[in-house]
N, C-alpha and C positions, 0 to 999 in steps of 0.2 A: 116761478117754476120754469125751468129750462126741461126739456123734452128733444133726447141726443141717439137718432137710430147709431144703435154702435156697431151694428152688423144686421146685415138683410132677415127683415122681421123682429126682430126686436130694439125695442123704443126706451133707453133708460130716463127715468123721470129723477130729476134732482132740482132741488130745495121744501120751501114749504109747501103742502099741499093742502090750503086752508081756503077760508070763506074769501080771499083779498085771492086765490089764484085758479079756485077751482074752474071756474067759469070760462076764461080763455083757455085752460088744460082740455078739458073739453071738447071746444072747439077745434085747435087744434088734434086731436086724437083722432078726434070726426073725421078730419082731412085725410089724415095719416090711413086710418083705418078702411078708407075704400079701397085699396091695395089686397086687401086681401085679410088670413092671419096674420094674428100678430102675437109677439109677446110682450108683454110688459112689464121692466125692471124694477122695482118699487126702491130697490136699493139703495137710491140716493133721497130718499126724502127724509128730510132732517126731520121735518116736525109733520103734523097732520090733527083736522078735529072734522068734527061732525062733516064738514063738506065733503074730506074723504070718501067717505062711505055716501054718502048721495052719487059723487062721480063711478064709483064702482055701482050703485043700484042701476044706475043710468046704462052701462056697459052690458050686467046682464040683460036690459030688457029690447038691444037690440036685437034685429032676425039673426045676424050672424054672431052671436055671443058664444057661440061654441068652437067660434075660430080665435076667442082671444087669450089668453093663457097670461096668468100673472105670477109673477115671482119676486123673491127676496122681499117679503110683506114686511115692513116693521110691525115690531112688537106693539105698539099703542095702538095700532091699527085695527091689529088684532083685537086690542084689548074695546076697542070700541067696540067692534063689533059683536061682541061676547056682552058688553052692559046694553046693546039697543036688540039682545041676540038678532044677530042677523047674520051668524055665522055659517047656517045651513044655506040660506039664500043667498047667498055673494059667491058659495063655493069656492071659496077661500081654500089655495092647497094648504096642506097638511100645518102647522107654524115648526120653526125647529125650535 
C-alpha cells in the first residue's frame, strides 16, 4: 500500500488494502494524521477484505475522527461493509 498526500490534507491510498498491508497503512496514517484534518482518497485501492474495514473502525474510534473525511470508497468496500452491516458506524459517505 503506497499512501501519496497529493495536495495539503488529502492522503491518496493506492494498491491492496488487505490483512498483508493493513497494519503498516495504519501506522503510517497515525503519523500523517497528527497534522491535523484530513482527507482520505480510497481511489486507488485496487483490492481490499475484511482488514479494510477494521482500518476504518480504528479511524472512527479516534478523538479526532470527525476531522477525517473519506472518499472515492470502492464498491467491495462498500459491499463489506453492508454483509458485516457496519455501514452506519463507519459513516461511510453516500456510495455513488
Amino acid at each position: 500500500m503506497k499512501l501519496t498526500e497529493t495536495q495539503s490534507g488529502v492522503v491518496r491510498l493506492d494498491g491492496a488494502l488487505t490483512m498483508d498491508s493493513v497494519a503498516d497503512t495504519q501506522l503510517q496514517l497515525d503519523r500523517m494524521l497528527v497534522n491535523g484534518a484530513m482527507t482520505l482518497d480510497f481511489g486507488g485501492v485496487s483490492h481490499c477484505d475484511s482488514a479494510a474495514l477494521a482500518l476504518l473502525l480504528a479511524l472512527r474510534r479516534r478523538k479526532d475522527a470527525r476531522n477525517i473525511k473519506l472518499s472515492h470508497i470502492p464498491a467491495s468496500l462498500y459491499g463489506l461493509a453492508r454483509l458485516y452491516e457496519l455501514t452506519p458506524l463507519l459513516e461511510l459517505p453516500p456510495e455513488n
